[in-house]
Every structure is written in structure tokens, then in C-alpha cells.
N, C-alpha and C positions, 0 to 999 in steps of 0.2 A: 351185550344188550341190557337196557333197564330194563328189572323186573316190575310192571305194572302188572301185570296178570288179574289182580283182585282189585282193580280199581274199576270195574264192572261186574255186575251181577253174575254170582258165581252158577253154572248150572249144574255143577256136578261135584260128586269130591274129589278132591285132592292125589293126580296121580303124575308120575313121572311120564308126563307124554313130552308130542315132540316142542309143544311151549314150553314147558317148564326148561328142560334141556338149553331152549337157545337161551334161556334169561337165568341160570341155574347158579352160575359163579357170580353174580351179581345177587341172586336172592342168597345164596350162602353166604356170603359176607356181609350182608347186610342183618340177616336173620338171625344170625348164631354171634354170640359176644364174642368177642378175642379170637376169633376162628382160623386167621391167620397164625396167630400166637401159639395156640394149640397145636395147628400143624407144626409147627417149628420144634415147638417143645418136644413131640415124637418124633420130629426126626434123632433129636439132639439126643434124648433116652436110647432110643436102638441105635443108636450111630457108640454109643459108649456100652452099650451091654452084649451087641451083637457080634460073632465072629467073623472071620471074613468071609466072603461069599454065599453072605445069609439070604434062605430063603422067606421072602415076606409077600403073605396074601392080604389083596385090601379086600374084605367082602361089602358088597355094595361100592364100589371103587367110584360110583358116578362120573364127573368129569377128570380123574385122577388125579385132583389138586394134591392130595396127601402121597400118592405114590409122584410126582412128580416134585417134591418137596426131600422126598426118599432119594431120588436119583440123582442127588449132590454128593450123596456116597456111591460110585460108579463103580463098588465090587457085590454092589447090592442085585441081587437076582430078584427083581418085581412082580408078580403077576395081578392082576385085577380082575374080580369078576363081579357082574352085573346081569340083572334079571331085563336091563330095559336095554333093548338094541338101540335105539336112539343115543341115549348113555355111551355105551360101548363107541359107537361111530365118533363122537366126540371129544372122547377120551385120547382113540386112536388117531387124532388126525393132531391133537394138540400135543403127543410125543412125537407125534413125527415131524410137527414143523420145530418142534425144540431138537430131532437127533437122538431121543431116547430112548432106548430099547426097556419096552413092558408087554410082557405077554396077558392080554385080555382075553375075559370068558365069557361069553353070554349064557350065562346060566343060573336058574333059582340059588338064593342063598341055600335053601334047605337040601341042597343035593352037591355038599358040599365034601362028602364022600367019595362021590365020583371021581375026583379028583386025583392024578400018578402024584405020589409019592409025599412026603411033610414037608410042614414047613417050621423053621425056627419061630418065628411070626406071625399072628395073623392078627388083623386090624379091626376091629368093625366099630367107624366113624358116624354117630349118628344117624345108624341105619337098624339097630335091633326095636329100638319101638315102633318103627314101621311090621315087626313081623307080629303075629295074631299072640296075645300073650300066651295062651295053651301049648302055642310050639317054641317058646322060647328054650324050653328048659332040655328039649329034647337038640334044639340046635348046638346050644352050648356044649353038651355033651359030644357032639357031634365036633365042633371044633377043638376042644380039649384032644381027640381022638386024632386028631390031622398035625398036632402039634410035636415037632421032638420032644424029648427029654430035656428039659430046662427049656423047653421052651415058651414063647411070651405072646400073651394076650393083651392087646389094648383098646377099649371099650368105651368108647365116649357116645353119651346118652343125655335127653332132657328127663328131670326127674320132676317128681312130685314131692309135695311136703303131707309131713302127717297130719298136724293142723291144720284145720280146713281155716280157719280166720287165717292165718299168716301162709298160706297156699295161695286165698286170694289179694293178700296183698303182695307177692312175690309176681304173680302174675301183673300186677299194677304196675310194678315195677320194671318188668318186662317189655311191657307194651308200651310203655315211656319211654323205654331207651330204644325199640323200634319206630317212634316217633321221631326220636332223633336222626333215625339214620334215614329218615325223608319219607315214610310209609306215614298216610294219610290214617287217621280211626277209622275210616270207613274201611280199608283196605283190610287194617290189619282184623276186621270184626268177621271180614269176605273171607277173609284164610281161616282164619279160626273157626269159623263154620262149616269149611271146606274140608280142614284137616281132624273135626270128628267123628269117631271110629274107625280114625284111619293111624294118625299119631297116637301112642299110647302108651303113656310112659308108665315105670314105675317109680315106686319110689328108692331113695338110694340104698337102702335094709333092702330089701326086695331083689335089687342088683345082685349085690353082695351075696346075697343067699343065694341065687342061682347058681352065682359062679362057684361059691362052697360045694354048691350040689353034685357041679361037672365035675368037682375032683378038684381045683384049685387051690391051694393049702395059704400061698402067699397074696395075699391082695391088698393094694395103698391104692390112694388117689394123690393124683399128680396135680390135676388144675379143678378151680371150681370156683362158677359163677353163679350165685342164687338158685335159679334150678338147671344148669348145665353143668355134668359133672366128667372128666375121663379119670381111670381104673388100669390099674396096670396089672397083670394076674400072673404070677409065672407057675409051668406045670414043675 
């Protein structure tokens, strides 16, 4: 389904209910630059560093595009999990009309401990500036802890710029090229009013330092678009 959502008066902020859901793979690829590209590129990095029968967690797995991108590698052990049951149901119905086995969770990012046993892998695609910045630092750690030994973190985020002048011309630039992909100014002003204090990014230093923080010693950047960046971290 097209995502219109914000082509009428927004009444509330910005949350994964069950609209966003039906229009979700439609607003993600529209939303995010190169979003398909990026998925491809993680597969193609863990598909060449991971051993066989690796296990990899998507946190905030949404509709599982990125683990369903994973599962062209078929010795790959999936699991996803997700705080939105609507999410989840989604997820599980678009593996199973493809035949692919992923083990989904519904359950908070932040109780990611809960969880039997490590994983080589863990994912988190555009899903940490959604969590409140004061717990970020404390989840991180938190996934560093879930990780084996050599194992790999991938981290794709919208960032912010240090310069506020060249912050708001990045954002200019932004909302032009979601002009392009068919989203009205009016729309894109509806979301952006919708998604504050709810999206919140850092900036890419900021990143970087958290993940120094969890214990991460290795960290590059693989892809990067003006302010969308992913991070590779290995433990």
C-alpha cells in the first residue's frame, strides 16, 4: 500500500501502529536513500565474514525486509524481534508466503538479555534513534553482552551534523530528494512534526562513542548518505 498517512492533519505522534504497518515497506523505501542498497550491502558483508550457521538478530526486525534479504544465505539461523505485534504478524506472514524460516519475538528492544543463548550478529537497522537517548548507552552494552567472541554489530542510523548552518542545509537536501520520491511539502512537514521527540538522532561522534563505550574496539562505516549512516562494530 502507498504511504499517504501524513497527507492529512497529523493528530498524534509518530508511532508503529497498525497504519503505519500496512504502508511501512512503502514508506521505508521511500523515506530512507538507497535503503534497498544498504540492505544488500549487509547481506553481502555477513554473507563473507560470517561462518556457517551463523546466528543473527534483527533488533526491531519490523517487516523483516533485512532478514528476508539474509535468507538468500539458507545456512543462516534468523531470528527477529520486535516491540510492535502488528510488526511481528507481518513479518510472519511475509516469510511464510516466501517459505522462510525466521524465528520472531515480540518483545522491547531493551530486554534483549532475555534472550537463550548469542548470537555471531546482531542488526539494529534504523531502529536506535527511536529508543530515548539516556538508554541507549545502557542497550549497547547490553548487545555487546549477547554477542560471541568476534562477533558483529551493524548499526544503521539518521545522524545529525555538528553545524547547525550546514545541518539545516542537509535537512534541505533531504526533503528534496523525499520530494522526489512523490511526498507532497505538506506531508513531509506532517511527519516531521509527528516524528518530534520521538526520532532522535545523534550525531555520527556520538555513535561512535557509545559504541567505544559497549567495549567495541573495531568500528568503520560501510555506507553513507548526508545524514544516514551504517557502522560495522566487531567485538
Amino acid at each position: 500500500m502507498k504511504d499517504e498517512i501524513f497527507s492529512q492533519n497529523i493528530i498524534k505522534q509518530f508511532e508503529f501502529d497498525d497504519k503505519v504497518v500496512r504502508v511501512f515497506d512503502d514508506m521505508v523505501t521511500r523515506s530512507i536513500p538507497y535503503y534497498i542498497q544498504n540492505q544488500e550491502l549487509i547481506f553481502s558483508i555477513l554473507s563473507k565474514v560470517l561462518p556457517e550457521k551463523a546466528k543473527i538478530l534483527d533488533l526491531g526486525c519490523s517487516t523483516a525486509n533485512t532478514l528476508l534479504m539474509l535468507s538468500q544465505r539458507n545456512d543462516f539461523q534468523l531470528f527477529g524481534l520486535d516491540n510492535s505485534v502488528e510488526m511481528i504478524k507481518k513479518a510472519t506472514q511475509k516469510a511464510n508466503d516466501l517459505g522462510v524460516k525466521i524465528n520472531f519475538i515480540n518483545e522491547k528492544i531493551e530486554n534483549i538479555l532475555n534472550l537463550d543463548g548469542k548470537f555471531d550478529a546482531i542488526i539494529c537497522s534504523y531502529t536506535l534513534h527511536f529508543i530515548r537517548p539516556l538508554l541507549r548507552q545502557d542497550l549497547l552494552n547490553k548487545i555487546y553482552e549477547k554477542l560471541n567472541e568476534n562477533g558483529i554489530f551493524i548499526l544503521c542510523e539518521k545522524v545529525l551534523y555538528e553545524d547547525k548552518i550546514l545541518q539545516k542545509n542537509i535537512i534541505d537536501i533531504y526533503e528534496n530528494y523525499k520530494e522526489t520520491q512523490g511526498y507532497s511539502r505538506y506531508e513531509i512537514a506532517q511527519k516531521r512534526a509527528a516524528l518530534e521527540n520521538v526520532l532522535i538522532p545523534f550525531t555520527y561522534d556520538e555513535n561512535i562513542n557509545i559504541l567505544k563505550n559497549a567495549g567495541f574496539a573495531k568500528i568503520d562505516c560501510f555506507f553513507r548518505w548526508i545524514n544516514f549512516c551504517s557502522l560495522i562494530a566487531f567485538k
